[in-house]
Every structure is written in structure tokens, then in C-alpha cells.
N, C-alpha and C positions, 0 to 999 in steps of 0.2 A: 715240438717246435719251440724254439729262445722264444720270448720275448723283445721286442727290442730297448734299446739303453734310454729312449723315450718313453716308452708306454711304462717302465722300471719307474722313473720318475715322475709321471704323474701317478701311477698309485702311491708313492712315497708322497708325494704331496697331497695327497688326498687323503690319507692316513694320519697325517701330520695335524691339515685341517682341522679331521673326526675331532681328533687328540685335543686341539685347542679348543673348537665349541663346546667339548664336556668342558672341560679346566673352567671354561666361561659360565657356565651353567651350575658349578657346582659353585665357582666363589659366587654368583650370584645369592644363589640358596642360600648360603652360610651368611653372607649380608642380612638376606631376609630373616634368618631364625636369630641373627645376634638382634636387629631393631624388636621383632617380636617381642622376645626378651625384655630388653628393655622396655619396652611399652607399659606391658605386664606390670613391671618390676614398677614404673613410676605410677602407674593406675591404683596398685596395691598402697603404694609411700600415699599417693592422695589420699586414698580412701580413710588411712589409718590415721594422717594428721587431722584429716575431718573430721573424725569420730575423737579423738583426743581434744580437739577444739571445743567440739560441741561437749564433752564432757567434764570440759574444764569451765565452761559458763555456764554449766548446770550447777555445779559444785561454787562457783560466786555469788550465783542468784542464791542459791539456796544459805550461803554464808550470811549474804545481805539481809536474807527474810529474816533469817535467828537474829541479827544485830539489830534491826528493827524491831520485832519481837520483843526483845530483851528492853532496847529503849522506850518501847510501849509500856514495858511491867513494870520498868523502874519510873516513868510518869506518874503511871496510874498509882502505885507503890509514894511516891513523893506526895500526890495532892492530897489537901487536906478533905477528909470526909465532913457531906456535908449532914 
């Protein structure tokens, strides 16, 4: 038994449909794994300027201490003994 030239057409539109809700669901996906991504990608950039920051005012304080240090020795070194 045919089909008729309607029922042809709503399965063609119904197929059509299917067709577009994947298409919708895969660029969806692909959105969410590129923001991930990203996310990831700026979590790490933070983490690692954090850790650079914090290692860079380690390395000042610890400049400062020796330059004080040093102006401590050259005091004590200058005063006259008594």
C-alpha cells in the first residue's frame, strides 16, 4: 500500500526536525567544551600569576632583609667601640 503525498511529508518533516535538534545539541555541546576550556585555561593563567606574584615579594622582602642586614653591619662596623 502507497503511502499518501501527506503522510511522505510529515515524515520528511519529522526527520528534518530530528536533524535540526541534534545540529542544536551538538553546537550547544561544542559551546560548553569551548567555555570549559576556557575556564580551565584562565584558572591555570590565575593560579600561575599568583604563585609568580607571591614569589616575586618573597624574593623583595628577602632583598630588603640583606639590604638591611648589610646597613646593620656597616652601623655597627662605623661606630666607634666603646
Amino acid at each position: 500500500m502507497a503511502k499518501s503525498p501527506s503522510s511522505r511529508a510529515e515524515e520528511q518533516f519529522a526527520a528534518t526536525q530530528k536533524k535540526a535538534k541534534q545540529f542544536v545539541k551538538e553546537k550547544e555541546k561544542a559551546w560548553q567544551d569551548l567555555n570549559d576550556r576556557v575556564a580551565k585555561q584562565k584558572a591555570l593563567r590565575l593560579a600561575k600569576e599568583a604563585a609568580d606574584k607571591e614569589a616575586a615579594d618573597k624574593a623583595e622582602a628577602e632583598k630588603a632583609a640583606a639590604a638591611a642586614a648589610k646597613a646593620a653591619a656597616k652601623k655597627n662596623k662605623a661606630a666607634p667601640a666603646a
